[in-house]
mmCIF file of the C-alpha atoms, coordinates in Angstrom:
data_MODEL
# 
_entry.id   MODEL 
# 
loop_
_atom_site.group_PDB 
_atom_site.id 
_atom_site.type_symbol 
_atom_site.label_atom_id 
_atom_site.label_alt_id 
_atom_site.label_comp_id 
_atom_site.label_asym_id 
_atom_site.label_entity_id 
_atom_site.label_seq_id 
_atom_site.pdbx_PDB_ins_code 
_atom_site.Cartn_x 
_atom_site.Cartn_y 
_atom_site.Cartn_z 
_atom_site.occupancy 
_atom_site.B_iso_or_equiv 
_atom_site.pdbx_formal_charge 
_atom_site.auth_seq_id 
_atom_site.auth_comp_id 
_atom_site.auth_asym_id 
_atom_site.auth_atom_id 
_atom_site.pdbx_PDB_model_num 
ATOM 1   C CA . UNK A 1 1   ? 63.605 93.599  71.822 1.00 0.00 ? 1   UNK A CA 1 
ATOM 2   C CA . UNK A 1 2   ? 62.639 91.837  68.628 1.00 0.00 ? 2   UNK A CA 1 
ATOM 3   C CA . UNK A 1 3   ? 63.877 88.860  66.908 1.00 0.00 ? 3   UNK A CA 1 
ATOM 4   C CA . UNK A 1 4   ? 62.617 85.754  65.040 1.00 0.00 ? 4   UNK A CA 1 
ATOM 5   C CA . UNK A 1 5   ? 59.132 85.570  62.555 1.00 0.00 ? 5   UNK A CA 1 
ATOM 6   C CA . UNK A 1 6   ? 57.881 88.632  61.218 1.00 0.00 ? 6   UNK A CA 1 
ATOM 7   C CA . UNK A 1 7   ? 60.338 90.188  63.449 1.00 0.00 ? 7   UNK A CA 1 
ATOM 8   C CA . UNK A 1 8   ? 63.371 89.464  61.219 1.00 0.00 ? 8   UNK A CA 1 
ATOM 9   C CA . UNK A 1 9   ? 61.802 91.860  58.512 1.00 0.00 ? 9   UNK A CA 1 
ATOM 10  C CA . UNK A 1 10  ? 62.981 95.756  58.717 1.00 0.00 ? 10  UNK A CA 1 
ATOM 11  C CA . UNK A 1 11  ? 59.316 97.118  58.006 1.00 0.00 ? 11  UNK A CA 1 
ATOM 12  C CA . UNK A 1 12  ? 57.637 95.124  60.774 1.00 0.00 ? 12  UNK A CA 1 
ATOM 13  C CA . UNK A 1 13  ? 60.872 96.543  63.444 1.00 0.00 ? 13  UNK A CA 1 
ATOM 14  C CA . UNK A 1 14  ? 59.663 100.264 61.885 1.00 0.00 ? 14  UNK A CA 1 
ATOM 15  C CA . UNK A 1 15  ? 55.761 99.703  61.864 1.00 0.00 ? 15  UNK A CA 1 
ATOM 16  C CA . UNK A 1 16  ? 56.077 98.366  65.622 1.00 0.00 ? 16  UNK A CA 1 
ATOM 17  C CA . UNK A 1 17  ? 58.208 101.053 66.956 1.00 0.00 ? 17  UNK A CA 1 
ATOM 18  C CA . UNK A 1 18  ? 55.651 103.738 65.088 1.00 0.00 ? 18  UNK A CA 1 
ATOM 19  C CA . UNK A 1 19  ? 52.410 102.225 66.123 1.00 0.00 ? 19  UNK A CA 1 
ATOM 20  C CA . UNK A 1 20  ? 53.460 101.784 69.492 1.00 0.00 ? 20  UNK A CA 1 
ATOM 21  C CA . UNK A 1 21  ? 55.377 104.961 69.987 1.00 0.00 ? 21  UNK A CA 1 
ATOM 22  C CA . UNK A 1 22  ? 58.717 102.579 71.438 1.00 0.00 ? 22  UNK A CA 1 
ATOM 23  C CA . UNK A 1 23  ? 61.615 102.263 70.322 1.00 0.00 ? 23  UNK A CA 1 
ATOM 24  C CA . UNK A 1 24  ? 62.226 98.261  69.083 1.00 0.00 ? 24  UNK A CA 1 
ATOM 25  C CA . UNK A 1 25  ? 65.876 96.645  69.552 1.00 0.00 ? 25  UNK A CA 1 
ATOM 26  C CA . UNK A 1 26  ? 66.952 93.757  66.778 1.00 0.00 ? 26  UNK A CA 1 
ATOM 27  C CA . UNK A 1 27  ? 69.168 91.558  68.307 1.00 0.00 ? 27  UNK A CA 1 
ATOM 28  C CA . UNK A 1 28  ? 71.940 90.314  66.194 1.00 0.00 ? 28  UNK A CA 1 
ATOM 29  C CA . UNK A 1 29  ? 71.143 86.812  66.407 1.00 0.00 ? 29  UNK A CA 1 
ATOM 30  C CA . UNK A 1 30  ? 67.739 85.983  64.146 1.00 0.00 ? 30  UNK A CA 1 
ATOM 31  C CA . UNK A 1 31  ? 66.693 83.479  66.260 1.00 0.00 ? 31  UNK A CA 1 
ATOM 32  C CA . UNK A 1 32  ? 68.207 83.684  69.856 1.00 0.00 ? 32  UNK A CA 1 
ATOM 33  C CA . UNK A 1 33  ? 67.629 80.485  71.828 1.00 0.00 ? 33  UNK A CA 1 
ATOM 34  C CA . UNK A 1 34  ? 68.279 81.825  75.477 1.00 0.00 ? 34  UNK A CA 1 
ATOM 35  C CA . UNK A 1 35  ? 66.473 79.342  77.730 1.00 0.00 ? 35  UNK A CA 1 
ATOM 36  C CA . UNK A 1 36  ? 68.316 76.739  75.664 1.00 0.00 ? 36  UNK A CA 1 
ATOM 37  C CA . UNK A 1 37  ? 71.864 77.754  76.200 1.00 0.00 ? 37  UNK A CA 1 
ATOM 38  C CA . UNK A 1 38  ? 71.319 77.972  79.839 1.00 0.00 ? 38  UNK A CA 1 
ATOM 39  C CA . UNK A 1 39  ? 69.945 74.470  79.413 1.00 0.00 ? 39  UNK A CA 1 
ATOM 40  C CA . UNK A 1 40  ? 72.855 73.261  77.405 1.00 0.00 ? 40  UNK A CA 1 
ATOM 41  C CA . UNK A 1 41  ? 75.032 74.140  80.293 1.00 0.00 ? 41  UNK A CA 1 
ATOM 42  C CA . UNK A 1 42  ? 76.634 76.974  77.834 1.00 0.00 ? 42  UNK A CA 1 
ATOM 43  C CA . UNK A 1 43  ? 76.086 79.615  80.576 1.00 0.00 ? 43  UNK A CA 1 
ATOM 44  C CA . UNK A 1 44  ? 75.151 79.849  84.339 1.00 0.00 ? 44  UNK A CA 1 
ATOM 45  C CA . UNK A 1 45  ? 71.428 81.756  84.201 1.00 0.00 ? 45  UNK A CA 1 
ATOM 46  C CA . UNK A 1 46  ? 69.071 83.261  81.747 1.00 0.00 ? 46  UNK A CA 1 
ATOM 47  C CA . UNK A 1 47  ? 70.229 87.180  82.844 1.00 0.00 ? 47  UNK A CA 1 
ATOM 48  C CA . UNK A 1 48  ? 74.421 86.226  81.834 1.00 0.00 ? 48  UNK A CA 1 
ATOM 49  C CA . UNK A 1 49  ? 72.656 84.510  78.749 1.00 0.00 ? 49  UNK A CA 1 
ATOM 50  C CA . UNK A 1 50  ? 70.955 87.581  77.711 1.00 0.00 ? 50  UNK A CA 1 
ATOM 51  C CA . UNK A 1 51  ? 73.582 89.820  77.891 1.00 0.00 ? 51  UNK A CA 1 
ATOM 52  C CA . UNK A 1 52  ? 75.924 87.194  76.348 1.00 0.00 ? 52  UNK A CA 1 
ATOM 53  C CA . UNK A 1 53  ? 73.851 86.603  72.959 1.00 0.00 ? 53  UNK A CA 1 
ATOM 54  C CA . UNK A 1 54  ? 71.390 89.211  72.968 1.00 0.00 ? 54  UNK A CA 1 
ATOM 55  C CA . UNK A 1 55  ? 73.725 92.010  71.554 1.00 0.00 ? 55  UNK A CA 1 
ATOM 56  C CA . UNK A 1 56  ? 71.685 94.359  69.679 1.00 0.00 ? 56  UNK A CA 1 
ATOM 57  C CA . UNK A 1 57  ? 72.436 94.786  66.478 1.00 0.00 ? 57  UNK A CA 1 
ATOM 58  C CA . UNK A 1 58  ? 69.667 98.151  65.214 1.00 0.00 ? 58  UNK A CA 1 
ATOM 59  C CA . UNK A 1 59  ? 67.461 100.311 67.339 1.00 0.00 ? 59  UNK A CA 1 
ATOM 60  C CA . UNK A 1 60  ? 64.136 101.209 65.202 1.00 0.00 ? 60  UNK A CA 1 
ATOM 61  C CA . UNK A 1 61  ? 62.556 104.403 66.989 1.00 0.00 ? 61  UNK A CA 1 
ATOM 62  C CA . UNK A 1 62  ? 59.388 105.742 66.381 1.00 0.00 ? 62  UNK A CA 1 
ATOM 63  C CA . UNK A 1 63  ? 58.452 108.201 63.433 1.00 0.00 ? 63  UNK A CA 1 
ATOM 64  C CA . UNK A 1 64  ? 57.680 111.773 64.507 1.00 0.00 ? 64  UNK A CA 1 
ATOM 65  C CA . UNK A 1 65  ? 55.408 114.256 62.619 1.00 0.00 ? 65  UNK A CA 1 
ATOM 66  C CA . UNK A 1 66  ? 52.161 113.446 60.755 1.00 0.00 ? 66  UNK A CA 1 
ATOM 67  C CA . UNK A 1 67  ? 52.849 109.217 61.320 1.00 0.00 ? 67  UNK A CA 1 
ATOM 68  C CA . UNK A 1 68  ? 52.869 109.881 64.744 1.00 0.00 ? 68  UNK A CA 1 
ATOM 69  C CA . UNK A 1 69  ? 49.860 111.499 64.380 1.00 0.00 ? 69  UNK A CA 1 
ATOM 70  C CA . UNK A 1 70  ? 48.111 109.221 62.266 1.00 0.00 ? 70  UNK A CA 1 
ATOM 71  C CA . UNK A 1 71  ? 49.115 106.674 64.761 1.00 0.00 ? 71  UNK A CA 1 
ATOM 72  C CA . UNK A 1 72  ? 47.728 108.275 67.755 1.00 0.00 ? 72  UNK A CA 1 
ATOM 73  C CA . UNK A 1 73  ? 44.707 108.763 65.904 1.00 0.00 ? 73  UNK A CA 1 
ATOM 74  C CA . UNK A 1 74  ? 44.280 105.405 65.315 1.00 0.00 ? 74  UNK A CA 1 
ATOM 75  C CA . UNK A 1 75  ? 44.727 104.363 68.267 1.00 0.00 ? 75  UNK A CA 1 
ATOM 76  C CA . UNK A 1 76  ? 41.786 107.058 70.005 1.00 0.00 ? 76  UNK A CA 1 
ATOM 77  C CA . UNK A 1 77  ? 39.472 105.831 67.113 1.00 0.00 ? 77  UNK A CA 1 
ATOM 78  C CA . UNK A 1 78  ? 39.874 102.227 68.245 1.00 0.00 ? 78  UNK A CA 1 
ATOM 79  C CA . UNK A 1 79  ? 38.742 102.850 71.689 1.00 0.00 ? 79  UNK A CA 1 
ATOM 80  C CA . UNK A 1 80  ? 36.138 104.399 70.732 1.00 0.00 ? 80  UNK A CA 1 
ATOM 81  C CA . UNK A 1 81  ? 34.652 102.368 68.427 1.00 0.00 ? 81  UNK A CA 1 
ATOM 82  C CA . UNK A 1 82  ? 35.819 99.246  71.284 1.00 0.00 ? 82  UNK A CA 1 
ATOM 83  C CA . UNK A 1 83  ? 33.773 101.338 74.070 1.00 0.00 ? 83  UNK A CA 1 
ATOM 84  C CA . UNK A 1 84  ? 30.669 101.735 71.382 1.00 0.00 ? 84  UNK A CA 1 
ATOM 85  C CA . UNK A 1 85  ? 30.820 98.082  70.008 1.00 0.00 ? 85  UNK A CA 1 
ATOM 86  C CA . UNK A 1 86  ? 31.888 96.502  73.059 1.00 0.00 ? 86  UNK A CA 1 
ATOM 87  C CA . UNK A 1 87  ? 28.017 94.927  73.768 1.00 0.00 ? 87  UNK A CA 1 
ATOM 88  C CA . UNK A 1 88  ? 26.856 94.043  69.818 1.00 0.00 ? 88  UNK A CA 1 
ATOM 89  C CA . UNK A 1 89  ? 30.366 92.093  69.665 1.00 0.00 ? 89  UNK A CA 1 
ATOM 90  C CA . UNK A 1 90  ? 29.793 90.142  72.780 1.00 0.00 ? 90  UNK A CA 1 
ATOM 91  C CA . UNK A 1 91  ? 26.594 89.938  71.474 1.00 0.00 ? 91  UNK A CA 1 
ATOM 92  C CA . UNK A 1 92  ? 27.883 88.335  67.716 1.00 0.00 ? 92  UNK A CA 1 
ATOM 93  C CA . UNK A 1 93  ? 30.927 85.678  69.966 1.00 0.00 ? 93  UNK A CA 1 
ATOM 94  C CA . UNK A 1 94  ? 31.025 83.346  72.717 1.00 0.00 ? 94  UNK A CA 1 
ATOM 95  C CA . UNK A 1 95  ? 33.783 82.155  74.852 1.00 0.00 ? 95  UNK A CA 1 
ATOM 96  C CA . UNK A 1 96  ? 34.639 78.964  74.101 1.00 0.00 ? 96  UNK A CA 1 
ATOM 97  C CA . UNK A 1 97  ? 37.663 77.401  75.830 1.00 0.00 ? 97  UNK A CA 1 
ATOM 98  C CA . UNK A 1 98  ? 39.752 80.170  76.109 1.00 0.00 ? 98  UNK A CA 1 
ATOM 99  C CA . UNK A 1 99  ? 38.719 81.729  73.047 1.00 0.00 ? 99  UNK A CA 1 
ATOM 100 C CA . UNK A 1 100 ? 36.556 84.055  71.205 1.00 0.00 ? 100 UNK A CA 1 
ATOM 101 C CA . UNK A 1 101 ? 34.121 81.907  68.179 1.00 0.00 ? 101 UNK A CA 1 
ATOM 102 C CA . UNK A 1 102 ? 31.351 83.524  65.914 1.00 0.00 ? 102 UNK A CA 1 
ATOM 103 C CA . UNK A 1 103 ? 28.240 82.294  66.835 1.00 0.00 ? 103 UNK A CA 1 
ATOM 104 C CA . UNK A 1 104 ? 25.861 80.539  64.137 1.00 0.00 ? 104 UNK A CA 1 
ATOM 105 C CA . UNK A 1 105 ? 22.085 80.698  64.431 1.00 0.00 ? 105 UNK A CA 1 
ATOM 106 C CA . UNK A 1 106 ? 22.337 82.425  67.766 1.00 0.00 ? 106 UNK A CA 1 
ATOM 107 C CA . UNK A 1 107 ? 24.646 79.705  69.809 1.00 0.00 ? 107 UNK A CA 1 
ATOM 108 C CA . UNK A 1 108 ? 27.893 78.938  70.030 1.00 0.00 ? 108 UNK A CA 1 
ATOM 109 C CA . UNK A 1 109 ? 29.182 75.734  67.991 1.00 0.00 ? 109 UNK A CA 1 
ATOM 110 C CA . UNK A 1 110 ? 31.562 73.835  70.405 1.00 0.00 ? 110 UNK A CA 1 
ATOM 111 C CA . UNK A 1 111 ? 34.952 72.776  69.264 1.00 0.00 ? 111 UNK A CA 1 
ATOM 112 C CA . UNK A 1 112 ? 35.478 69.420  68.352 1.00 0.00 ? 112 UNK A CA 1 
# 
């Protein structure tokens, strides 16, 4: 299920469904606040919440034929190139609190 951001936008439901092979579900609501309506006392728990404003309102599924295939293609070149790369990348980054930053001169600049 889908909804909000990028989300909202009919080629990003299509491109996700097709590059993931799944079919995506648009809710009705753009911008469903679930967590918040339970909060707000407007229902009892997050499940009778979901089913209560989480109606969907398009199913996107996947593209068959040659997309599929360039999709799947894709995706094998990408672990590939992951598996072959995996040691010069580590090599050109540095963890840095929880993330990945492009070393400079050989080490890592910290964060300020």
């Amino acid at each position: 299920m889908i909804s909000g951001g990028a989300g909202r936008l009919d080629l990003v439901r299509q491109l996700l469904a097709d590059a993931t092979g799944k079919c995506v579900l648009a809710t009705q609501a753009e911008e469903p606040v679930l967590l918040g309506a339970v909060a707000g006392g407007l229902f009892d728990d997050v499940r009778s919440v979901m089913s209560g404003m989480s109606r969907v309102s398009k199913r996107y599924t996947p593209a068959t034929g040659g997309i599929a295939e360039l999709h799947e293609a894709r995706y094998r070149a990408r672990g590939i190139a992951l598996s072959r790369n995996c040691k010069a990348w580590r090599g050109r980054f540095a963890r840095i609190d929880g993330g990945w930053v492009q070393r400079t001169c050989g080490a890592a600049p910290r964060p300020e």
